[in-house]
C-alpha positions in Angstrom: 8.4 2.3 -48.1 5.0 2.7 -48.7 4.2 2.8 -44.8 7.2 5.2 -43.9 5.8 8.1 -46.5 2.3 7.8 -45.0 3.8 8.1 -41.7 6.0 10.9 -42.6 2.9 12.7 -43.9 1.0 11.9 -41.0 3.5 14.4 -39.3 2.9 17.2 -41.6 -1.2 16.8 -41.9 -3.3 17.6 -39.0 -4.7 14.8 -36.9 -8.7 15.8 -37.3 -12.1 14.2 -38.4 -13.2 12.6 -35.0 -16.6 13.2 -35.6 -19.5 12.3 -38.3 -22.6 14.6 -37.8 -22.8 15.0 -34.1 -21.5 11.3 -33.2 -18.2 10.1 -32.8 -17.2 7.6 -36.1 -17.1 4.5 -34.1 -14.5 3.0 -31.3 -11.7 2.9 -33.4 -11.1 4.5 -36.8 -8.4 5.8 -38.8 -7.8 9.7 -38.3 -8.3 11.9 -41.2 -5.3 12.8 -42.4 -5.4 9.0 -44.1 -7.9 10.6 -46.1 -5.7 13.8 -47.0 -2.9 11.1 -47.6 -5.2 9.7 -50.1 -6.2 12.4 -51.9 -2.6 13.8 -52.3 -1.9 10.7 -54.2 -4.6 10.6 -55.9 -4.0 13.9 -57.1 0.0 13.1 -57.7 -1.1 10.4 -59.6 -2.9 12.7 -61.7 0.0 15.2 -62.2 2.8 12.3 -62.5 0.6 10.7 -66.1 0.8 14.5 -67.1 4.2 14.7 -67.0 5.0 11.4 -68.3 2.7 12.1 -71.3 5.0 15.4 -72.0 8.2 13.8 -71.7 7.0 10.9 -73.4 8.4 8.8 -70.5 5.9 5.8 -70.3 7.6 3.8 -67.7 6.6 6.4 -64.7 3.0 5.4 -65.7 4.4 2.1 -63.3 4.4 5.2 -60.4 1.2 6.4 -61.9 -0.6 3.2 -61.1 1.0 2.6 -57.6 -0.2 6.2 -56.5 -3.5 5.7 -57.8 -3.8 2.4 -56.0 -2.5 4.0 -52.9 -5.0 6.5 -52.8 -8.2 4.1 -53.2 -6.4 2.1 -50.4 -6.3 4.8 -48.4 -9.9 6.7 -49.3 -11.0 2.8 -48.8 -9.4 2.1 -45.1 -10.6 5.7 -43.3 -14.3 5.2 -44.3 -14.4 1.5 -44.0 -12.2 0.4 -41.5 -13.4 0.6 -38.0 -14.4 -1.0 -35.0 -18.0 -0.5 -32.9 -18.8 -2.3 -30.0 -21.4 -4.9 -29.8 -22.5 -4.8 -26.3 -20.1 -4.9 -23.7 -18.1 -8.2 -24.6 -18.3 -7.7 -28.2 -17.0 -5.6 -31.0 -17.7 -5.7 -34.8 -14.5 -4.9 -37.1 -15.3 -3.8 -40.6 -12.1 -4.0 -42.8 -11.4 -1.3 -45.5 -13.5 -3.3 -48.0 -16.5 -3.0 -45.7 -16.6 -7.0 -45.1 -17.8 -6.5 -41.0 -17.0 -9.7 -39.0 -18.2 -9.9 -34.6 -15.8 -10.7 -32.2 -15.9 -11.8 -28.4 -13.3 -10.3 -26.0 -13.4 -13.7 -24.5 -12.1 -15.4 -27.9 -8.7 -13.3 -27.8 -6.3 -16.0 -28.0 -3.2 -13.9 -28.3 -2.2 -10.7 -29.2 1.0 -8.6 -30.8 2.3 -5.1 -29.9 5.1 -3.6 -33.3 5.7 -0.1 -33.2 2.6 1.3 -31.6 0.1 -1.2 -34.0 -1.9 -3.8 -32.1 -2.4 -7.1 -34.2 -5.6 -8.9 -32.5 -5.5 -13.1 -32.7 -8.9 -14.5 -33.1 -8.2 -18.3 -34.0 -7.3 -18.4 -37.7 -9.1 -14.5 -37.9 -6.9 -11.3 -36.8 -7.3 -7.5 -36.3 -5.1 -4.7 -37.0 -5.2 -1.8 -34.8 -2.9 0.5 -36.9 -1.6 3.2 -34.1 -3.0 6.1 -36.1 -6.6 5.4 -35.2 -8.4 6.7 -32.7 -9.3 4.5 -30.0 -12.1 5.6 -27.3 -11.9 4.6 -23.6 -14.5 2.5 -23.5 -13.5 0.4 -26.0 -9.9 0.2 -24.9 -11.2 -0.3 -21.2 -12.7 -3.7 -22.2 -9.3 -4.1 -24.4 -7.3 -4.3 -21.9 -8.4 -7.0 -19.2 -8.5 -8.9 -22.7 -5.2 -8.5 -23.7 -3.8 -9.0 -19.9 -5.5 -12.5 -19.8 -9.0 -11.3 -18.1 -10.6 -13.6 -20.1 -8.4 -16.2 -21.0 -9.0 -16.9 -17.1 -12.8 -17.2 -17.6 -13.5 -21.1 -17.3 -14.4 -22.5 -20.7 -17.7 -24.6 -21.4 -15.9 -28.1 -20.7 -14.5 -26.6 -17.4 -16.2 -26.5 -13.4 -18.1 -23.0 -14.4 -18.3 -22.5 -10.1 -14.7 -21.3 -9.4 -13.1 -23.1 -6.4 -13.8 -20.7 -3.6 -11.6 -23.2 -1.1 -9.8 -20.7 2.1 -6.5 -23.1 0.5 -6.7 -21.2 -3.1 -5.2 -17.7 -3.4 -7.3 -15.1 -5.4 -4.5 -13.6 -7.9 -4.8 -9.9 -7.2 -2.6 -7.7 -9.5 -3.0 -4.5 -11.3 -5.9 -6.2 -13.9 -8.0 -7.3 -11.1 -8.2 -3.8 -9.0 -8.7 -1.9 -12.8 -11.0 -4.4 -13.4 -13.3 -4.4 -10.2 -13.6 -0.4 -10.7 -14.4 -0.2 -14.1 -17.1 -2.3 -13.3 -17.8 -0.7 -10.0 -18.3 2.4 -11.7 -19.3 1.4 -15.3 -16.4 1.8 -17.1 -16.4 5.6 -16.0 -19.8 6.4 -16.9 -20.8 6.7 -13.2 -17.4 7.8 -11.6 -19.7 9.3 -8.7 -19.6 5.4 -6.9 -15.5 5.7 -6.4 -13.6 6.9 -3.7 -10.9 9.2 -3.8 -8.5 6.4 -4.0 -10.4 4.3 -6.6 -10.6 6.8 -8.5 -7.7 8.5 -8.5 -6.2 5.2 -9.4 -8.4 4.6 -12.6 -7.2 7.9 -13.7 -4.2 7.0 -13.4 -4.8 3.9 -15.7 -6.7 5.9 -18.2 -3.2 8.4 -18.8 -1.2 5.6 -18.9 -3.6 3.5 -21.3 -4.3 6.1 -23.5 -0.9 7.7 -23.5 1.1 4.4 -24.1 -1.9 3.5 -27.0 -1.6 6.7 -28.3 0.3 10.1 -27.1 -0.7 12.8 -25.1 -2.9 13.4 -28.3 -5.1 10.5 -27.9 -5.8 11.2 -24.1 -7.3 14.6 -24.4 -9.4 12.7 -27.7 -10.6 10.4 -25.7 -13.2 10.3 -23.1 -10.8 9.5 -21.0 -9.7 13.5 -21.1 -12.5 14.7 -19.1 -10.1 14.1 -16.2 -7.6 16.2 -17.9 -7.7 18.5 -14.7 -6.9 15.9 -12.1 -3.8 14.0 -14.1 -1.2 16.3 -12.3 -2.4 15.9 -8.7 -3.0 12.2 -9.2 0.2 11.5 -10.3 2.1 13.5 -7.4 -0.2 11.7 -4.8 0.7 8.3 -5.9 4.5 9.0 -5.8 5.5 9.9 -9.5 6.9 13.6 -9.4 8.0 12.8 -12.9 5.3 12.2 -14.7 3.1 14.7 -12.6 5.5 17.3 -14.2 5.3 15.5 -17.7 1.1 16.3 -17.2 1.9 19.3 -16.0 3.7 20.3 -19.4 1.0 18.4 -21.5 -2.2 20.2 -20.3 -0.3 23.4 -20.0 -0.9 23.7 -23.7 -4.8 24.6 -23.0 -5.3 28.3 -21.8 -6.7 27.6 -18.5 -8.9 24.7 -17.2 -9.4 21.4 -20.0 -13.1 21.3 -20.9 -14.6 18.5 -19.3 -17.1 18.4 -21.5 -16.1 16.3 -24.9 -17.3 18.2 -27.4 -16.1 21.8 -25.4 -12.7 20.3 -25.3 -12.2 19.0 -28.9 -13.4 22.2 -29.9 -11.2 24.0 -27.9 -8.1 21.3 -28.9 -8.8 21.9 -32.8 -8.2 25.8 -31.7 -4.6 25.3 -30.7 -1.8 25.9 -32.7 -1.0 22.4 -34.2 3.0 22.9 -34.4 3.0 23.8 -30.8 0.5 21.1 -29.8 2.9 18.8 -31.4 6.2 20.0 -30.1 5.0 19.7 -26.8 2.8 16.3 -27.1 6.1 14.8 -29.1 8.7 16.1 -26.0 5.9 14.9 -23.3 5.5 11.6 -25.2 9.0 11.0 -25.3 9.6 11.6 -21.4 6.7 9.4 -20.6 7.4 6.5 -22.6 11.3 6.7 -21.4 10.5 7.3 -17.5 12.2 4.9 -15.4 9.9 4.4 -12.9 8.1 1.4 -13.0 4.1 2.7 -13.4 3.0 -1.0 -12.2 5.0 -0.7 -8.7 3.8 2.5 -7.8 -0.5 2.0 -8.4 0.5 -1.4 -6.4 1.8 0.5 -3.7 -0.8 2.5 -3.7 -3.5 0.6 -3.5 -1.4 -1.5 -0.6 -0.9 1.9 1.5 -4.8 2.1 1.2 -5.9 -1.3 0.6 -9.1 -0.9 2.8 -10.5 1.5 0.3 -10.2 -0.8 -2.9 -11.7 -4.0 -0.8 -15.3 -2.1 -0.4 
């Protein structure tokens, strides 16, 4: 109950507050309207003990205390709870009572997807992801080869650390392994310069579909990842999804002329838009993209078959 009026709220308050000074927070923290979430209950609280005391009507003190609780939870898990990476195979995850705990990638053992929340299975330790945090591309580009079994494929002490190379053995060469190769071809998008026009019209590619799926249309432009904002279109067409082209077409249309390229430029220019529209159209563009029938997976594979000899430089 608790959870739905938070997320019902989270509708009404303005996703903002990606920044602290002139840094971004961390990798992945909870947006700010948690905060305003908090402070309206903490404020309710005040109001309902008012009222109780005027009617005389001591049992709503019972509401009193849970809304007052539910606003140091909340006021507790934006400023606490976050994720920063540690290096580029580890994260530290401080929960919203500050206790910080490191992580390896490597050490994933499994993971669970629930309505948008990621839950993270370290051994006996987990991680929570809730979706309204804000996740940056780099973080969810080392993320993902985890979660598709990257490193669960990485030998283990105990095991022949030289991989058999034998002509007999089969490399395994999906999706993962191509997104893989180019992140680290081009470090993680930091040096995009290295990629061809194939290569790198399939990361982009990866990045919407990442972002989008982990978060809306809303975390995309957020991210990092919405530098490419200008390409998504074009990138989609040329890989064979007129669909989704047009649902990218729609989404970026709600910036008044080219996306900034430049983070900072374009969440300035984002936190100018007129929220209700921004969500009308990021709600009707989230919808189509997460109901397309076209399988995403076939058509990047395709891709990179019709031009394989660019993705084996």
């Amino acid at each position: 109950m608790i959870r739905f009026i938070i997320k019902i709220l989270g509708k009404i308050l303005p996703m903002r507050g990606y920044k602290e000074g002139d840094k971004i927070r961390a990798d992945v923290f909870l947006e700010i309207w948690i905060l305003w979430t908090g402070i309206i209950f903490f404020f309710g609280s005040i109001g309902l003990s008012f009222y109780a005391v005027y009617i005389h009507e001591y049992l709503y003190f019972v509401l009193v205390a849970l809304a007052f609780v539910m606003s140091i939870y909340a006021f507790l898990s934006w400023k606490n709870n976050k994720i920063n990476l540690v290096g580029s195979d580890k994260f530290e995850h401080t929960n919203f009572l500050g206790k910080k705990r490191v992580f390896a990638f490597k050490d994933l053992d499994k993971y669970r997807v629930r309505d948008g929340n990621i839950t993270l299975y370290f051994g006996k330790e987990k991680v929570f992801i809730d979706k309204a945090s804000y996740m940056s591309e780099r973080f969810s580009a080392l993320l993902k080869p985890a979660m598709n079994g990257m490193y669960a494929q990485m030998p283990k002490e105990s095991d022949n650390i030289f991989p058999d190379k034998s002509p007999d053995k089969e490399e395994t060469r999906d999706l993962s392994y191509y997104y893989d190769k180019i992140l680290k071809k081009c470090d993680y998008g930091n040096n995009d310069d290295v990629l061809n026009e194939h290569e790198r019209r399939f990361m982009i590619a990866m990045f919407v579909d990442g972002e989008v799926n982990d978060g809306g249309f809303n975390s995309f432009f957020t991210s990092s990842s919405g530098k490419y904002a200008n390409e998504i279109v074009e990138v989609f067409r040329v890989i064979g999804s007129d669909l989704l082209a047009d649902v990218c077409e729609k989404a970026v249309s709600i910036f008044d002329g080219p996306v900034p390229t430049d983070w900072d430029e374009r969440i300035e220019a984002y936190e100018k838009l007129d929220e209700a529209k921004v969500r009308e159209v990021f709600d009707d563009c989230d919808e189509l993209f997460y109901e397309s029938e076209e399988d995403f997976e076939d058509l990047c594979m395709e891709y990179i078959q019709n031009h394989l000899d660019s993705f084996e430089c």
